[in-house]
Kinemage of the C-alpha trace (Angstrom):
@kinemage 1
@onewidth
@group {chain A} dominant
@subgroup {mainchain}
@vectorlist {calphas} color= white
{ca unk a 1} P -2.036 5.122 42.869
{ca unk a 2} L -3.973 7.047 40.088
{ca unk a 3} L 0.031 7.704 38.740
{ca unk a 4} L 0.646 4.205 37.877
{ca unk a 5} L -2.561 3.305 36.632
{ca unk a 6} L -1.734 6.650 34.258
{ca unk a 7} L 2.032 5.585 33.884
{ca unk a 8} L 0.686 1.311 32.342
{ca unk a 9} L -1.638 2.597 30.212
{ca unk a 10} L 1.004 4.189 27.527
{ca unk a 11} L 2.618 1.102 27.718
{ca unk a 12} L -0.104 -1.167 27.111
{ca unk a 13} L -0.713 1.388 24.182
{ca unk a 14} L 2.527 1.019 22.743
{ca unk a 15} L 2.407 -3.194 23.203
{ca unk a 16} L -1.041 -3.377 21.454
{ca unk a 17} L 0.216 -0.887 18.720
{ca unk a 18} L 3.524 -3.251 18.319
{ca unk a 19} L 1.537 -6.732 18.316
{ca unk a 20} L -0.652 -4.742 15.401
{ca unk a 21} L 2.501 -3.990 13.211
{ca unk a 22} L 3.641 -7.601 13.855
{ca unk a 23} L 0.538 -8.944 12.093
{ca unk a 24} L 0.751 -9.647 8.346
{ca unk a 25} L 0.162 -6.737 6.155
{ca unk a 26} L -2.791 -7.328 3.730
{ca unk a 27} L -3.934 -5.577 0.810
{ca unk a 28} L -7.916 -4.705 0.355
{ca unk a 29} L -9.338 -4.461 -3.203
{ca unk a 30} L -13.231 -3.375 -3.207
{ca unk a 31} L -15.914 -3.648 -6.169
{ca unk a 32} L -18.892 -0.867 -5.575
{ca unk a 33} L -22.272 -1.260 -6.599
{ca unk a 34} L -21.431 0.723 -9.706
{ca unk a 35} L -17.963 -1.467 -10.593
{ca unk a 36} L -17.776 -4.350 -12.746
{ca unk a 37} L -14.330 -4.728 -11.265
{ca unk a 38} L -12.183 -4.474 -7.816
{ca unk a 39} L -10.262 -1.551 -7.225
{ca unk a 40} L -6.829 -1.128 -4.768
{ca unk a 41} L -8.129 0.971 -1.509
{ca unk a 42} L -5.911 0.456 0.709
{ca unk a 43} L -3.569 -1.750 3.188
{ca unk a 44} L -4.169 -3.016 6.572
{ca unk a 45} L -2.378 -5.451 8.910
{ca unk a 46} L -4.526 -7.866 10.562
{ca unk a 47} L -4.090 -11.481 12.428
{ca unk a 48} L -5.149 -13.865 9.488
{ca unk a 49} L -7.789 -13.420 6.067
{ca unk a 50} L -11.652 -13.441 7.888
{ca unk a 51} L -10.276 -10.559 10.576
{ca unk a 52} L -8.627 -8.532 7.596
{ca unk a 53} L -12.043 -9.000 5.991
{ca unk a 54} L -13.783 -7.869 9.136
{ca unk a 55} L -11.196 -4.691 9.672
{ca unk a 56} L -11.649 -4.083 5.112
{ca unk a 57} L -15.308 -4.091 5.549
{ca unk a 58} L -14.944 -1.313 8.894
{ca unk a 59} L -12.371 0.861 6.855
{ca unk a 60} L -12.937 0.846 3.660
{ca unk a 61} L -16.896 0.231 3.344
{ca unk a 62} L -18.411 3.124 6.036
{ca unk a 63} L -21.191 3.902 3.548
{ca unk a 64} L -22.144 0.416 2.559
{ca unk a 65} L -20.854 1.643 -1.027
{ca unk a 66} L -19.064 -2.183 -1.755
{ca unk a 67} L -20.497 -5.409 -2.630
{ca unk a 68} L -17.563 -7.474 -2.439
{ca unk a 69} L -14.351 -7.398 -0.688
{ca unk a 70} L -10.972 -9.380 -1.448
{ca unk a 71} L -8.060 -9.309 0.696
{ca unk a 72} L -4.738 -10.673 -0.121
{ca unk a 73} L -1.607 -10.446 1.762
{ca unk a 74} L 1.043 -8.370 0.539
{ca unk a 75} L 3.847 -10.856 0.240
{ca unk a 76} L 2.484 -12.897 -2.181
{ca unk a 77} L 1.532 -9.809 -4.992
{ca unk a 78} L 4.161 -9.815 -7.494
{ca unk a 79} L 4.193 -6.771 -9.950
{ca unk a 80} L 6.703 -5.339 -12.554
{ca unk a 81} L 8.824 -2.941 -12.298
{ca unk a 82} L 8.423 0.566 -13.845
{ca unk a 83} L 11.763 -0.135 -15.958
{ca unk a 84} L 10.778 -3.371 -17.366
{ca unk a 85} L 7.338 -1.239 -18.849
{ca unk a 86} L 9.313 -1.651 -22.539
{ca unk a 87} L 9.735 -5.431 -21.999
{ca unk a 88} L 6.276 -6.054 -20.554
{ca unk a 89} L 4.216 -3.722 -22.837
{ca unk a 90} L 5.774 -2.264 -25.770
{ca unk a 91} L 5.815 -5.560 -27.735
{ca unk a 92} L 1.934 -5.609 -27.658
{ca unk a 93} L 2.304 -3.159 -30.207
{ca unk a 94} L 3.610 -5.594 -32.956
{ca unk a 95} L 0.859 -8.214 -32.533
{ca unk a 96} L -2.245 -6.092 -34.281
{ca unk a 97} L -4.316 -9.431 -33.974
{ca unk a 98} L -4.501 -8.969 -30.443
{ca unk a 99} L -6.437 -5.974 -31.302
{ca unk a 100} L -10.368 -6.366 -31.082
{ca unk a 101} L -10.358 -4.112 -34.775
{ca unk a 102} L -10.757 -7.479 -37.184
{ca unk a 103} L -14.370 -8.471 -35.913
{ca unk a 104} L -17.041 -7.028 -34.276
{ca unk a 105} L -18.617 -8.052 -30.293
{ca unk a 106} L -22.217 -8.987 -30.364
{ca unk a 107} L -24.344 -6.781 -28.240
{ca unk a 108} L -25.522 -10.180 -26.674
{ca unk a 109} L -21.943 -10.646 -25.467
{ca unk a 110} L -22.079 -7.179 -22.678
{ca unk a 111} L -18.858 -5.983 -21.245
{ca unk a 112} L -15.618 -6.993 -21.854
């Protein structure tokens, strides 16, 4: 009897590894204590937002180094692609005004 308890349990494995591919695939940005910004960490797939924010805050915050967590799923990031970096950035180059080098930040005003 001990054989087929052996023989189910590879299988239940396998089902409960399936149902976890077949959740959505998120994306997990973290800020740490030091940041004044998130930063990309990492990817996890997870049933819906609070039990990806659950599963971030096990994987990616172990040594309690984050302060805030964002999850987003991965279908709805857009981002350019590498070939279009002319058309998105180059023409930056041509617009000096958008250059902070004509006036100067107060010290009042603090990161930017």
């Amino acid at each position: 009897m001990s054989t087929r308890k052996q023989a189910a349990q590879p299988a239940a494995g396998a089902s409960a590894a399936k149902a976890l591919k077949d959740w959505p695939l998120w994306e997990v940005f973290v800020r740490s204590k030091q940041g004044l910004e998130h930063k990309h960490c990492g990817s996890l797939h997870a049933a819906d937002a609070t039990h990806a924010l659950q599963m971030a805050r096990d994987v990616y915050t172990r040594r309690q180094e984050g302060v805030s967590i964002w999850v987003v799923p991965s279908h709805l990031i857009s981002a350019s692609e590498p070939d279009d970096k002319a058309e998105f950035f180059e023409p930056a180059d041509d617009k000096i005004y958008r250059h902070p080098t004509f006036y100067e930040i107060p010290d009042e005003v603090g990161h930017m």
